[in-house]
C-alpha positions in Angstrom: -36.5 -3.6 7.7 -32.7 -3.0 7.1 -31.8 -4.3 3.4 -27.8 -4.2 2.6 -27.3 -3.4 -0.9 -25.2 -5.0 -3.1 -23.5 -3.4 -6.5 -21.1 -5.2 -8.9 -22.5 -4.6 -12.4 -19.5 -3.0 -13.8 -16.4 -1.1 -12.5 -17.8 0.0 -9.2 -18.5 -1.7 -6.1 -21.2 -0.2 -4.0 -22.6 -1.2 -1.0 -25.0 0.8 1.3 -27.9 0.1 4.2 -31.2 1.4 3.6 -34.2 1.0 6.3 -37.5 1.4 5.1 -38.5 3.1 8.1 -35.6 5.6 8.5 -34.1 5.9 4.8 -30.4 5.2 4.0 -28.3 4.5 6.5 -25.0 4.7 5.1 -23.1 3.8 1.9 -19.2 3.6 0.6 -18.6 3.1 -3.1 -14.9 2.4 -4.7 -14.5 3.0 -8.2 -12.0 1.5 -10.5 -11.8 4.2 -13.0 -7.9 4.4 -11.9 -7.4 0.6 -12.4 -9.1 0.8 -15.9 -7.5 4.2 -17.0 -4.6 2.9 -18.3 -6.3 0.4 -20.5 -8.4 3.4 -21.9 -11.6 1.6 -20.9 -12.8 -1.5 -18.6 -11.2 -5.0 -18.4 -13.8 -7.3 -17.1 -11.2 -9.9 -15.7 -10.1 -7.1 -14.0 -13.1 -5.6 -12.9 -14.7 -8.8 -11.6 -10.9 -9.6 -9.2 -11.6 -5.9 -8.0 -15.2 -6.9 -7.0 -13.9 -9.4 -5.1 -11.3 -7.7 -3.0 -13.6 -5.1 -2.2 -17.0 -6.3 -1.5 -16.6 -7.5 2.3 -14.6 -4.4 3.4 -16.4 -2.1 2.1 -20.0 -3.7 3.6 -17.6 -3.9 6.9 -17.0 -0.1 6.2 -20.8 0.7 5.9 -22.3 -1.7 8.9 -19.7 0.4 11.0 -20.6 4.1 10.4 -24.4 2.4 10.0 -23.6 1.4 14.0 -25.0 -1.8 12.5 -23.7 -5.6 12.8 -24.9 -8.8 10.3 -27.3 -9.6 12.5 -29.1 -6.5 12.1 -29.7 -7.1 8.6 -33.1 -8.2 7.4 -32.8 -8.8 3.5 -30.2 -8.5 1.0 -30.5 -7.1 -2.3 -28.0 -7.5 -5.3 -27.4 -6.6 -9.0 -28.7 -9.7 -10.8 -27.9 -7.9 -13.9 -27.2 -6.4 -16.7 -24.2 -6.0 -16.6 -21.1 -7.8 -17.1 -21.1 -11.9 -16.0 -17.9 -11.7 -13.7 -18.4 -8.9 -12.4 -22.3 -9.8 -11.5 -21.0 -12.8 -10.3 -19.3 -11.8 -7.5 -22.1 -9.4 -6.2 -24.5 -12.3 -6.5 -22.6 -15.2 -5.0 -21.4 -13.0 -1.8 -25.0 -12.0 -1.5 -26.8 -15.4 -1.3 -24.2 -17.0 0.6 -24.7 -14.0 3.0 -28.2 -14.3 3.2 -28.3 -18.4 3.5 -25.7 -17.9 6.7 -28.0 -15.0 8.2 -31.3 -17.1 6.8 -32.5 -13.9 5.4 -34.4 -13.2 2.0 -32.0 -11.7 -1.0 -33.1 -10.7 -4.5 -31.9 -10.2 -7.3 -32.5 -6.5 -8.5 -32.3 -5.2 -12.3 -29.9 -2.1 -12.3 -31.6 0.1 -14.4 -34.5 -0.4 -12.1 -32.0 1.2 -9.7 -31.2 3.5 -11.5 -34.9 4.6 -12.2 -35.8 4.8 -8.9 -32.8 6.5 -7.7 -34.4 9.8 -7.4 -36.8 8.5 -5.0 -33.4 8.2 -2.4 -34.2 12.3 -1.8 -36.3 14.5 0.7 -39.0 15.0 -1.5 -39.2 12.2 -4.1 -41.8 12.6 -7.0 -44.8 10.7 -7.3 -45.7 8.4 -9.9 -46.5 8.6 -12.7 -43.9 10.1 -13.8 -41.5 10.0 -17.3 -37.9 8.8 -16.7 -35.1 9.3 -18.9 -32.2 6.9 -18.1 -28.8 8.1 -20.0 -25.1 6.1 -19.2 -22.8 4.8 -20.7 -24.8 1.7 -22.1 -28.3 3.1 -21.9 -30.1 6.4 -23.4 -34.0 5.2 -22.9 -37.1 7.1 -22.2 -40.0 5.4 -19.9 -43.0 5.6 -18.8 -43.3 4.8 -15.0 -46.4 4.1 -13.3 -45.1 2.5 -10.3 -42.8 0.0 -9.0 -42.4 -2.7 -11.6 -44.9 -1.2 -14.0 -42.2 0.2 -16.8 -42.7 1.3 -20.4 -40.8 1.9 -23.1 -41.1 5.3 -25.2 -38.0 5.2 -26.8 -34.6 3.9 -27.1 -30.9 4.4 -28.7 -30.4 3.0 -32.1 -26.8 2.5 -31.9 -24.6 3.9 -29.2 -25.6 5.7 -26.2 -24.9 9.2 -24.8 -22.3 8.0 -22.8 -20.5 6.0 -24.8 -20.6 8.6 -27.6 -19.1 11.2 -25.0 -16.6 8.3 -24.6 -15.0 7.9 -27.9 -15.7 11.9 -28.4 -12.9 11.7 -25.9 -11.0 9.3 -27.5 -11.4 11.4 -30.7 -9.9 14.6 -28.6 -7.0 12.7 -26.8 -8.6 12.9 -23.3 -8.2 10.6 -20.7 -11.2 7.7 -19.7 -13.9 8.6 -18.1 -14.8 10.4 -21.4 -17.7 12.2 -19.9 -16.5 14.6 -17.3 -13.4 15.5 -19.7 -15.5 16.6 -22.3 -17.5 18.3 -20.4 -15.1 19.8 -18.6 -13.4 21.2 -21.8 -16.5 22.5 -23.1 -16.3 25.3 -20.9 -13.8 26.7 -22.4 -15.1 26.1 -26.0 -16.9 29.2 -28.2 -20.1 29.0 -28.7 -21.5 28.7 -32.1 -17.7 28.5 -33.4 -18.3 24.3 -34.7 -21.7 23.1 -36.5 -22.5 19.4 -35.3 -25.5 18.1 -36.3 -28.3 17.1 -33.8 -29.1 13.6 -35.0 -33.2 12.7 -34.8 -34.0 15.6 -33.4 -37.0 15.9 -35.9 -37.0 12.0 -36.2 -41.0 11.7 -34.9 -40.5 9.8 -32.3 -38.6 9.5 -29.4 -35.7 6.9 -30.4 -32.2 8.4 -30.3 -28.9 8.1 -32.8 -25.5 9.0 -32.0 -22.9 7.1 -33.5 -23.4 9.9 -36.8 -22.9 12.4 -34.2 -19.4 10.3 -33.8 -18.1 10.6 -36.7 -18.9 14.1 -37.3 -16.8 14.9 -34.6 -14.4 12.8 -35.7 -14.5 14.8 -39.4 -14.3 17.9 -37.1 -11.3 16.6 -35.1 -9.3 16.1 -38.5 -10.1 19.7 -40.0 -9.5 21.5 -37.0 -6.3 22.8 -36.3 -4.4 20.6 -33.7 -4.6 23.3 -30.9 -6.2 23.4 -27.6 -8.8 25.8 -28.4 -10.1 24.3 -31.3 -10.9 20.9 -29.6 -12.6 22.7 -26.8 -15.0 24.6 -29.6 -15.7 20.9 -30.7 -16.0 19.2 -27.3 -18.8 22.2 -26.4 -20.5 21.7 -29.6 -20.6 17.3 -28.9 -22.2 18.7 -25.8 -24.3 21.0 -26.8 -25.7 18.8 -29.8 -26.2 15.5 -27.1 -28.5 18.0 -24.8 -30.4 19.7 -27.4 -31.6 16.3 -28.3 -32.3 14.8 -25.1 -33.6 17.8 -23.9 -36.3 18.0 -26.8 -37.1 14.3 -26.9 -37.7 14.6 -22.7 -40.1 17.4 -23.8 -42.3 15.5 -26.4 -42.1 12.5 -24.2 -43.9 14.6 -21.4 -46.3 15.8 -24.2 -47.2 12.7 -25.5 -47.8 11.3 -21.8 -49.9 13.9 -20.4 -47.3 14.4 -17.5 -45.4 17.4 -16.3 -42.6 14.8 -14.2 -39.6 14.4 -15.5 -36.7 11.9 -13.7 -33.0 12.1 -15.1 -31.4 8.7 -14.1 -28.0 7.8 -15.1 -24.2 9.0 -15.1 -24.6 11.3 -18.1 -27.4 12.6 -15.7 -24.2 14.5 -13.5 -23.8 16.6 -16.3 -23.9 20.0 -15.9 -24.8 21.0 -19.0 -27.7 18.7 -19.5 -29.2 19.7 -15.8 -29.1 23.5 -16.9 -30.9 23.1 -20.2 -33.7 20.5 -18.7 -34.3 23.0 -15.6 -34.8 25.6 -18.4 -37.2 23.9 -20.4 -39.1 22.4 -17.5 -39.7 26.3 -16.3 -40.7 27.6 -19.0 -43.4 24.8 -19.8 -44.7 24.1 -16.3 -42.6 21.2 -15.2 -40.4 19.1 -12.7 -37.6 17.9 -13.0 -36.1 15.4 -10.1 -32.6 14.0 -10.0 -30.5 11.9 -7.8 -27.6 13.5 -6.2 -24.1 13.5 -8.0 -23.0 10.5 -6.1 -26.1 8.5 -6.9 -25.9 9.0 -10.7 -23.4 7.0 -11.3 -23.5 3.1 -10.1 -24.5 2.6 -6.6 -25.4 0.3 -3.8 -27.7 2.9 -2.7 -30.1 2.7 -5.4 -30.3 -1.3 -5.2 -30.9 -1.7 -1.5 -33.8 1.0 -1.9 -34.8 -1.2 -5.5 -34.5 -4.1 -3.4 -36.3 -3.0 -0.3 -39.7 -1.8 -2.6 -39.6 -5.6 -3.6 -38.9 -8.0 -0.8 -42.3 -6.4 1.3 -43.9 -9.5 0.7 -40.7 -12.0 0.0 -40.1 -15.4 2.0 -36.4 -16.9 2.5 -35.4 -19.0 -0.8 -33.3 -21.6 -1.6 -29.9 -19.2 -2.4 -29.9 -20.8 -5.7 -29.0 -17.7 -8.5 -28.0 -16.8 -12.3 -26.7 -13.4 -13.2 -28.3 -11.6 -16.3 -25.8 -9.7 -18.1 -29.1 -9.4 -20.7 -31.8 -8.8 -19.4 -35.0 -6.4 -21.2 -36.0 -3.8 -18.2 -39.5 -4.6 -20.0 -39.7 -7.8 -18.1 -39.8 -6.8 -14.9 -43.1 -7.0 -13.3 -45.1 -4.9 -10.2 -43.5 -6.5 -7.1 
C-alpha cells in the first residue's frame, strides 16, 4: 500500500511516499525559516499562505522522482494536529479532498506520534518496547512506548521546552532564528568550564524537566559578561552543556526505572550534536541503544506521517472526508490502531 504523507503543523511543508512493502519512496520538504527570519520567529498567517502555495508542487515534486501518479496512491495520511489551526488546516483540507476525488482512506495523524516513530524510517529500527524522548521546540517529554498507539507518559516540561529555551538563549546572544543551530554552533568555540549555569531538576526525583530558570540565568550571564565575542560563546557552550547534562541524566533514570536498555531521540533538538555525543556515551558505558532518525527527519517531516499513517490505516475503510484539526491534542489519547 502506497500512503502520501502530508505535513503542515508549523513552518514546514513536508510531503513524502512511503510503501509498506518497499519503505519510503521519496520525500521533498520546504522550510520557511527564511520567510520567518525576519520576524525573529513564526507568523502563522504567514505560515498557513505558505502551506498553501506549496503543498501540491511539492507532492507533484515527490510522485515524480517516486515514478508514481495519483492513481497509484492507496491512502493518505495528514497532520491532524497539534499544531497551529491554519497551518493544519491546509494540510488537512488538501488531504481529504484528495482522498474523496481518488476514493481512498486518509487519517488524521498526531505529529508527535510522527515524531516518535520516526526512528523506525531506518535499516535497522528498534523494537518495542522501548523509551522515547521527544525534545523540539514545543515538546521535551519522556515516554514509554510499547507499540503503536500504546504511549505513556514518564515525564514532561514544566515551563518551556529545550527548544524554545535554545531559542530565546539566542535571542539573549543576538543570533539570528532558528536559535538552535546558532547556539550550538557557537558553542564550539566557547571554553569549557569558563561560565557556571545551573542544571535545573537535575536532582528533582523524577523525570519532569524546567528550563525557563535556565533562561534567565543566561540572561544574568549575558548582562555580566563583557560584550565580546568570546564571552557569549563561553555562555552559549555552557546553555548547551547544562540542557544535555539534564536530558542526558533524566534519559538514564527513565531507562532505569523502565527496565529497558532502548533509548529513541525524536525531535529537532534531537540534530544536535552535542546531545547525540553525550547520549552515545552514556548508553556505552551502561549497556544501551540509542536510535535516532537521520538529520533530515528530526526536524518536521512528511516522512514520518505517511509511515505514522500507514501503521494505522491496515485495517481503515474510506470515510466520509469530513475533518477538524487539533492544534491541542494530549499524545495520551491516542489509542493502539
Amino acid at each position: 500500500m502506497i500512503v502520501l504523507g502530508i505535513e503542515t503543523s508549523c513552518d514546514e511543508t513536508g510531503i513524502a511516499l512511503y510503501d509498506t512493502e518497499t519503505g519510503l519512496l521519496a520525500h521533498a520538504l520546504h522550510s520557511q525559516i527564511k520567510m520567518h527570519a525576519e520576524y525573529g520567529g513564526v507568523v502563522p498567517e504567514l505560515a498557513s499562505r505558505d502551506h498553501v502555495r506549496r503543498v501540491l508542487p511539492l507532492t507533484e515534486t515527490v510522485l515524480r522522482e517516486a515514478g508514481k501518479t495519483l492513481q497509484d496512491i492507496r491512502a493518505i495520511a495528514y497532520t491532524q494536529g497539534p499544531g497551529l489551526a491554519g497551518a493544519l488546516l491546509v494540510g488537512a483540507g488538501v488531504a481529504e479532498s484528495l482522498a474523496c476525488a481518488l476514493n481512498i482512506p486518509a487519517i488524521g495523524v498526531h505529529h508527535l506520534e510522527g515524531h516518535l516513530l520516526a526512528p523506525l524510517l531506518e535499516e535497522n529500527p528498534p523494537p518495542f518496547p522501548f523509551v522515547a524522548l521527544l525534545v523540539s521546540g514545543g515538546h521535551t517529554q519522556l515516554m514509554r512506548v510499547s507499540g503503536i498507539g500504546c504511549y505513556e507518559l514518564l515525564g514532561d516540561t514544566l515551563d518551556d521546552a529545550a527548544g524554545e529555551a535554545f531559542d530565546k538563549t539566542a535571542q539573549l546572544l543576538g543570533l539570528p532564528y532558528p536559535g538552535g543551530p546558532a547556539v550550538a554552533k557557537l558553542a564550539e568555540r566557547g571554553t569549557p568550564g569558563a561560565q557556571k549555569l545551573p542544571r535545573p531538576m537535575l536532582n528533582s526525583g523524577d523525570l519532569n524537566f524546567s528550563f525557563s530558570g535556565l533562561k534567565t540565568a543566561v540572561l544574568t550571564a549575558v548582562n555580566n559578561a563583557e560584550p565580546i565575542e568570546q564571552s557569549q560563546a563561553d555562555i552559549a557552550r555552557a546553555f548547551q552543556e547544562s540542557v544535555v547534562e539534564v536530558l542526558t541524566a533524566k534519559c538514564l533514570t527513565a531507562l532505569r526505572q523502565c527496565g529497558m536498555n532502548r533509548l529513541i531521540v525524536s525531535g529537532g533538538v534531537g540534530a544536535n550534536q552535542r546531545l547525540r555525543e553525550s547520549l552515545n556515551a552514556a548508553a556505552r558505558e551502561h549497556g544501551c541503544a540509542v536510535h535516532y532518525p537521520r538529520l533530515e527527519f528530526c526536524t518536521d517531516n512528511g516522512a514520518m506521517i505517511a509511515f505514522a499513517g500507514a501503521m494505522r490505516l491496515k485495517n481503515r475503510k474510506t470515510g466520509n472526508y469530513g475533518f477538524t484539526v487539533k492544534p491541542r491534542w494530549d499524545l495520551a489519547e491516542l489509542v493502539a490502531p
